[in-house]
LUMDOKOL-338229 format. One record per atom (N, C-alpha, C): residue in one letter; y, x, z. Coordinates in steps of 0.1 Angstrom, whole numbers, padded with zeros to 4 digits, always signed. Layout:
N
aYXZ
...
END
This chain:
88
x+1081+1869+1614
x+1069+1866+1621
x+1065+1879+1628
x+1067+1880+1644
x+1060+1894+1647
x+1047+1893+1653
x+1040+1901+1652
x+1024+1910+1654
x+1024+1903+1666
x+1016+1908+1677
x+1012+1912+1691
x+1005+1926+1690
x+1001+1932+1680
x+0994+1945+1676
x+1002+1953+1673
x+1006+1965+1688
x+1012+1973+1678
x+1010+1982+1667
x+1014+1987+1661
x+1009+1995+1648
x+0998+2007+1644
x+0997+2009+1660
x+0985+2019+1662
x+0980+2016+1676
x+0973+2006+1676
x+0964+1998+1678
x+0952+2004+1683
x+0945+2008+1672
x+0935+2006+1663
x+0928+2022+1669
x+0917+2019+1683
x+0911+2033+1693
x+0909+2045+1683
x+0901+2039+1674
x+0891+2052+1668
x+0903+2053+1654
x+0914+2055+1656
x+0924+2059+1647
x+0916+2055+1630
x+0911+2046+1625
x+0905+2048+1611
x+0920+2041+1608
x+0916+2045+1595
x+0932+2040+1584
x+0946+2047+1593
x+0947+2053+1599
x+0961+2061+1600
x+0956+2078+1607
x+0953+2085+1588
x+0954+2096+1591
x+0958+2106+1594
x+0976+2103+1602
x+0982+2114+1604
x+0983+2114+1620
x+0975+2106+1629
x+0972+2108+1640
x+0962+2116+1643
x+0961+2123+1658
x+0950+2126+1658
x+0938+2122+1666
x+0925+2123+1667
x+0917+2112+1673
x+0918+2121+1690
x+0910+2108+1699
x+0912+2117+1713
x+0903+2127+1714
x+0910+2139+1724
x+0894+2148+1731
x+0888+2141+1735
x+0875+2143+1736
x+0864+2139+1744
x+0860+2148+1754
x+0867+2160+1754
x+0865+2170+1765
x+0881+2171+1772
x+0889+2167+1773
x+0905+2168+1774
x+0904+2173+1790
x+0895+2164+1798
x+0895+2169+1812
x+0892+2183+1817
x+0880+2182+1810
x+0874+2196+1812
x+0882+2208+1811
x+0894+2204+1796
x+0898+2215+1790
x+0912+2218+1799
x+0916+2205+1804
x+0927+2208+1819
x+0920+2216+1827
x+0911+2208+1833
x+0902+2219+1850
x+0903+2234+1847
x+0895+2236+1833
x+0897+2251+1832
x+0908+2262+1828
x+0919+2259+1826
x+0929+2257+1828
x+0937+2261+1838
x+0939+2250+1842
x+0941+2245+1862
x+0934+2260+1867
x+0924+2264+1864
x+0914+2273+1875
x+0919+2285+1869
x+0918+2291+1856
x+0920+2298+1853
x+0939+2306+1858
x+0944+2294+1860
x+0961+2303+1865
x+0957+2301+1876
x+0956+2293+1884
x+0953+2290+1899
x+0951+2305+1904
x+0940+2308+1902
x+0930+2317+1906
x+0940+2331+1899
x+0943+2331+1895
x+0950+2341+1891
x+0964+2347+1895
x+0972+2338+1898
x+0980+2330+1907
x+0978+2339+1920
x+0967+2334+1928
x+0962+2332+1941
x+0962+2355+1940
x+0954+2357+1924
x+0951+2373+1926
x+0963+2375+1932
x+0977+2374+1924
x+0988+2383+1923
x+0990+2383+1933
x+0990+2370+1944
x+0996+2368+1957
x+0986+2376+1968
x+0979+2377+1967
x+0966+2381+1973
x+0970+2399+1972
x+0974+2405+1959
x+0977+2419+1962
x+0991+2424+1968
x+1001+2411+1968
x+1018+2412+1971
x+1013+2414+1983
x+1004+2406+1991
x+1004+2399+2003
x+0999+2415+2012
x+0987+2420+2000
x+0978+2433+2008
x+0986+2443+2010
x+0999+2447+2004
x+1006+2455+2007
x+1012+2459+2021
x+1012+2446+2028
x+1019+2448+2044
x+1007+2443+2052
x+0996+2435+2046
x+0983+2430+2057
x+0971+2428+2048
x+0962+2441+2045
x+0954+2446+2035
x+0943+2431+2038
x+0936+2427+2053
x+0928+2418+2052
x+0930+2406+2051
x+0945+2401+2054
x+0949+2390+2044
x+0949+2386+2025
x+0956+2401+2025
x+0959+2401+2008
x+0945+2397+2001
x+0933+2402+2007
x+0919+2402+2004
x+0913+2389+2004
x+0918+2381+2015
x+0912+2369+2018
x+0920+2363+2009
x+0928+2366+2006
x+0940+2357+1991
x+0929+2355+1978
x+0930+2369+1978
x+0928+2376+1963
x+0914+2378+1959
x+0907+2376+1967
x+0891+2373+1961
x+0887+2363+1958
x+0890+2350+1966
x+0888+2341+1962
x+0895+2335+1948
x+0909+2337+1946
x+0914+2337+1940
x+0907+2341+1925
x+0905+2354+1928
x+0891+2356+1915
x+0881+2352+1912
x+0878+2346+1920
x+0867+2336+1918
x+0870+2327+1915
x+0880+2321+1913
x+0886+2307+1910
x+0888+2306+1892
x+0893+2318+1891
x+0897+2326+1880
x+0882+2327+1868
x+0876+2331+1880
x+0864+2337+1870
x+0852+2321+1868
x+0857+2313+1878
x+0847+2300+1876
x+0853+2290+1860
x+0867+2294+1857
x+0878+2287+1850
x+0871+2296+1834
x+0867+2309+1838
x+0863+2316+1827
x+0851+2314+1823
x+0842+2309+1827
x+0828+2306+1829
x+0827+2287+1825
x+0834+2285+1825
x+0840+2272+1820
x+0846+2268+1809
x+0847+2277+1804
x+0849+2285+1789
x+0843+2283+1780
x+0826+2292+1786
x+0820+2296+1777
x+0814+2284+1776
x+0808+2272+1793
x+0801+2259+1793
x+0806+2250+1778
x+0817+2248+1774
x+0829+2239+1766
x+0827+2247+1754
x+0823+2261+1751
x+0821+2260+1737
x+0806+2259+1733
x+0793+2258+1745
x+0782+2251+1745
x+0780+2240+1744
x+0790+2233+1747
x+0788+2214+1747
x+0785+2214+1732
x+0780+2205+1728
x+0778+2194+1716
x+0788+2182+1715
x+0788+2183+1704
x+0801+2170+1699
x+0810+2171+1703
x+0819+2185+1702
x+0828+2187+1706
x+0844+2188+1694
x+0835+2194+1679
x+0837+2192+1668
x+0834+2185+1657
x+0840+2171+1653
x+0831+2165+1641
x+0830+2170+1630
x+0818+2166+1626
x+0816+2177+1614
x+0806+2188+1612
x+0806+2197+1628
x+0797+2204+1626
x+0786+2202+1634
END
C-alpha cells in the first residue's frame, strides 16, 4: 500500500532530526554575497582596466567598491536582524 506523502513532507521538519530547518534569511544571505564578489570583481577590473585608460579603470572600480562595501554593510544589517537563531 503506497503513501501520497513523501517522507519528508512534513514543512517545519518536527520528528526528522537529521534535517535541517529552512533559512529565513537565505535571500538576503545570497544578495550579500552576490554584492560582495560582484563589487569586488568590478574593483580588480576597474584597476586592470586603469592601467591603459586611468578614467575608465576609475569609473569600473569605484563603483565596484561600493557594491562591495554595500554587500559589507549587509553584513552587519543580518547579524542585527532578530530570529535569525532559535534559541537565542
Amino acid at each position: 500500500m503506497a503513501t501520497t506523502n513523501p517522507p519528508n513532507a512534513n514543512p517545519d521538519n518536527a520528528g526528522n532530526p537529521g534535517t535541517k530547518p529552512p533559512k529565513p534569511y537565505a535571500r538576503l544571505e545570497k544578495w550579500i554575497w552576490i554584492l560582495i564578489y560582484g563589487g569586488l570583481f568590478l574593483v580588480i577590473i576597474g584597476i586592470a582596466t586603469g592601467r591603459t585608460d586611468a578614467a575608465l579603470g576609475w569609473s569600473i572600480a569605484v563603483p565596484g567598491a561600493l557594491v562591495a562595501l554595500v554587500g559589507f554593510v549587509l553584513i552587519y544589517v543580518r547579524s542585527r536582524l532578530s530570529g535569525g537563531v532559535p534559541g537565542k
